[in-house]
C-alpha positions in Angstrom: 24.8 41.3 1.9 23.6 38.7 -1.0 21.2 38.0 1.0 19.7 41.1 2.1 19.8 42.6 -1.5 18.1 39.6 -3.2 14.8 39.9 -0.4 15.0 43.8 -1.0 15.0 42.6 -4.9 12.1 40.2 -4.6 10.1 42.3 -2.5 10.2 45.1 -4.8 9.4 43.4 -8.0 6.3 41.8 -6.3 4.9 45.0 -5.4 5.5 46.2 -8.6 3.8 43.3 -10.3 6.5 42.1 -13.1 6.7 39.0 -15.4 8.3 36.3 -13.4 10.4 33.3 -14.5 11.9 30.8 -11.6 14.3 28.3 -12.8 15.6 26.2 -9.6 18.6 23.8 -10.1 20.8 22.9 -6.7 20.0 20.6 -4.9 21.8 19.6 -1.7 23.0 15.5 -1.1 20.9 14.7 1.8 17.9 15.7 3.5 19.6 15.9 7.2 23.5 15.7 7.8 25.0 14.3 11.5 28.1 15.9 12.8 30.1 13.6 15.4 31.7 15.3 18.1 34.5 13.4 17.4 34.9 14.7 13.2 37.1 17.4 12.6 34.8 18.4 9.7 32.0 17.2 7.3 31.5 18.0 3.9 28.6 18.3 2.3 27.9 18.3 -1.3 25.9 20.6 -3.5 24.9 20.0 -7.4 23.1 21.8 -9.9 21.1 19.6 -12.2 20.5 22.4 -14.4 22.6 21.6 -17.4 22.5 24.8 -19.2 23.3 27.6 -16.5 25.4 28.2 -13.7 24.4 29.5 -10.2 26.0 31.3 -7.7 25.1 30.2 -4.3 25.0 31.3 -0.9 25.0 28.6 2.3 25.2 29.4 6.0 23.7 27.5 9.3 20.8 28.7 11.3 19.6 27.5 14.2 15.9 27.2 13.7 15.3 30.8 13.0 14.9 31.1 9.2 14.5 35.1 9.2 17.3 37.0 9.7 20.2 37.0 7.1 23.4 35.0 7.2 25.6 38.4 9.1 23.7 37.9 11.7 23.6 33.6 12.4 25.5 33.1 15.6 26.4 29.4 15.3 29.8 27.4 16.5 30.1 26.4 13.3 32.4 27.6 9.9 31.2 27.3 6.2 33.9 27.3 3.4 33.3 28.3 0.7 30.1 30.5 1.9 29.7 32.0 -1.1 30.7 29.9 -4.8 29.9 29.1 -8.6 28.6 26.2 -9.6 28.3 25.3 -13.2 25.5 23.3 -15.2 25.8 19.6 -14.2 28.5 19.7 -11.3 29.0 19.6 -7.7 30.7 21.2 -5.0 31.6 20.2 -1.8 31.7 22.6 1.5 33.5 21.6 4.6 31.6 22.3 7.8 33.7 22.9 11.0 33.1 22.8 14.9 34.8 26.2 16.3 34.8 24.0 19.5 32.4 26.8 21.2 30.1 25.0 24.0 26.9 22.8 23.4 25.1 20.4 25.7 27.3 17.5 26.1 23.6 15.3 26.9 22.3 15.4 23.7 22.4 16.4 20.1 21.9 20.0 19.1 19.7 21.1 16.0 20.8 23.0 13.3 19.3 24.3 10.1 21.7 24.4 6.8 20.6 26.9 4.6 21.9 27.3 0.2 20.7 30.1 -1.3 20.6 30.3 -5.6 20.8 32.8 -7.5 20.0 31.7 -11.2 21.3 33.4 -14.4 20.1 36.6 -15.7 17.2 35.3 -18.5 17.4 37.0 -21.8 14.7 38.8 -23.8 14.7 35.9 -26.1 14.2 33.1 -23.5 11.4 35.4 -22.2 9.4 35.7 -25.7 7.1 38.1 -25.6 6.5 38.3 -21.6 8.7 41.3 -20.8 11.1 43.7 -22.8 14.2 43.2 -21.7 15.3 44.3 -18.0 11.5 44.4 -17.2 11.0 40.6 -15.4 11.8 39.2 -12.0 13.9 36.0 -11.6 13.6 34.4 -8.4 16.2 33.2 -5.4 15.5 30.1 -4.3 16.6 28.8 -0.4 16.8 25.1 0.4 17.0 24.0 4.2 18.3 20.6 5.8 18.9 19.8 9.2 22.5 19.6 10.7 22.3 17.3 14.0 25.3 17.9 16.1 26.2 14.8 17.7 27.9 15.0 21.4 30.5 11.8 22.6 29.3 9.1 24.4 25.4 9.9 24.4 23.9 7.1 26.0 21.7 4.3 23.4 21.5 5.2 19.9 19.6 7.2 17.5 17.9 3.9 16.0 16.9 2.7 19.6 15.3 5.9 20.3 12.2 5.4 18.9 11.1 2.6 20.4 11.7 4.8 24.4 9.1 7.0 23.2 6.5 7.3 25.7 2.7 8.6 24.2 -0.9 9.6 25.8 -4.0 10.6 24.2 -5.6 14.0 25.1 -9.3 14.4 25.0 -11.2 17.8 25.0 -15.2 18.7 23.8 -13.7 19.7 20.3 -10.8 17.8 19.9 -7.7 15.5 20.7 -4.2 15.4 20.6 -1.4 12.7 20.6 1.3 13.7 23.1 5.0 11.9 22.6 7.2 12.2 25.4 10.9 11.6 23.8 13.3 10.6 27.1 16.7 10.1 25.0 19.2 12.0 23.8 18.2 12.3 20.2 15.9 13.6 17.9 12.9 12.0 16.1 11.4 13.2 13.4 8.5 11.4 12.2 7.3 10.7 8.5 3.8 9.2 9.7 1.8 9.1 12.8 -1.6 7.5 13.6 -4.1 6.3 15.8 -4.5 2.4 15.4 -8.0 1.1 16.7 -6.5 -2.1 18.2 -3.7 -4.0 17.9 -4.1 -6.0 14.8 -2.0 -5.2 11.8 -5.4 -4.3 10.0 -7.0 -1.8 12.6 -8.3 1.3 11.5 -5.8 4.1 11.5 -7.1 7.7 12.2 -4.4 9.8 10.8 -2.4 12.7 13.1 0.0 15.7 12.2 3.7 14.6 11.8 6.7 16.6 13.9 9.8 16.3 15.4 10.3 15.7 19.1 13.6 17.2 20.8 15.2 14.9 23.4 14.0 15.4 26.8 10.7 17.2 25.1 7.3 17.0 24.1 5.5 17.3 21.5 1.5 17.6 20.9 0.1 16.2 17.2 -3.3 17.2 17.0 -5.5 14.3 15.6 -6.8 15.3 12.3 -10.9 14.9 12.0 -13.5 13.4 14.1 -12.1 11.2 16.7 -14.4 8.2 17.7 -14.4 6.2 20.7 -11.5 4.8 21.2 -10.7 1.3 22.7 -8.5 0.4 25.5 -6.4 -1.8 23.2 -5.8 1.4 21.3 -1.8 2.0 20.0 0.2 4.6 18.2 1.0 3.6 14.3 4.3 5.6 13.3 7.1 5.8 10.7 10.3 7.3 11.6 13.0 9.3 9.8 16.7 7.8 10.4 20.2 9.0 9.9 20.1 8.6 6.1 16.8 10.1 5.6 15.0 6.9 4.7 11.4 6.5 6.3 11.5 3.2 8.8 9.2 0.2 8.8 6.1 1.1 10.6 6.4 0.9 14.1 3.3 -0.2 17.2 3.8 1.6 20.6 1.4 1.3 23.9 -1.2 4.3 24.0 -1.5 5.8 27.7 -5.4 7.6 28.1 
């Protein structure tokens, strides 16, 4: 219901055209969270770095679907607190459980965490001169991480995936595209991808669109600008994301044609 009211909210004051002011102040610990199988629960933690106001905020998991509201997320997992306070300059955790429900014992399973804010109401006097009172919009803002769900016994590791990954280079009249073939059981997200012109350190690197490749999926990066002839010695240039959401060294792989 937060939800629906606050896009119903927005929606209407945009239309209308009022004074705006936008304030946003939590910030979630981590930019992707791993469940084990094995856990009984995780917590993750919340903060507002706004030292002045409070917030009330709203959290739920999705999976992948950022649309509908939180009433109708069908996920196997439980949020508690969904709904809290948070004053200027603390945090809160919020335990996340596995109801145990069925997912693909083979590999990990994606999910999106979602915290929706609601800032304070903004007085007439914070606003100056921009709006009489009651006459201004203040907006809700949503922050979303991933939530990897982590099955027993998955065979290798999330650090030795990378290095599997199997790549070919597309060729049409107008364009090109990288394809990454990811045979393991985890996901990898990547914070840089490239063309490198041969295999020294110093070759020229034509820049391609970032993604995340499922396990046991593929994934097409589309090659950004003119693509000149490339030579047989050719490799892929790539920086991954790990489990603690640092970017890796950069990593050479073999480029199929």
């Amino acid at each position: 219901m937060l939800f629906r009211t606050l896009l119903a909210s927005l929606t209407f004051a945009v239309i209308a055209g009022l004074p705006s002011t936008a304030h946003a102040g939590v910030v979630i610990d981590g930019t992707r969270h791993i469940y084990p199988q094995q856990r009984r629960e995780i917590t993750l933690r919340l903060s507002n770095d706004d030292k002045r106001a409070p917030r009330l905020v709203q959290v739920w998991l999705d999976q992948g679907d950022a649309t509908p509201d939180p009433s109708h997320s069908d996920v196997p997992f439980s949020l508690s607190p969904p709904v809290f306070r948070l004053d200027p300059g603390r945090s809160q955790g919020v335990r996340l459980v596995y109801t145990q429900d069925p997912l693909p014992p083979d590999r990990e399973s994606l999910f999106w965490l979602n915290a929706l804010e609601v800032p304070p109401k903004i007085s007439a006097a914070e606003l100056g001169e921009q709006a009489p009172e009651g006459n201004h919009l203040q907006f809700a803002f949503r922050i979303r991480t991933k939530v990897f769900f982590r099955p027993r016994h998955l065979p290798g590791s999330a650090d030795q995936a990378p290095a599997q990954l199997r790549w070919s280079l597309r060729r049409t009249e107008r364009a090109a595209v990288l394809r990454v073939h990811n045979p393991t059981a985890f996901h990898v997200t990547f914070n840089e991808v490239a063309l490198a012109l041969g295999p020294r350190p110093d070759a020229h690197l034509i820049p391609v669109q970032e993604g995340m490749v499922p396990p046991g999926a593929s994934l097409e990066l589309p090659v950004r600008g003119t693509l000149p002839t490339i030579p047989a010695d050719a490799q892929v240039h790539f920086k991954y994301i790990n489990d603690y959401g640092a970017f890796s060294a950069p990593q050479r792989a073999p480029l199929k044609f």
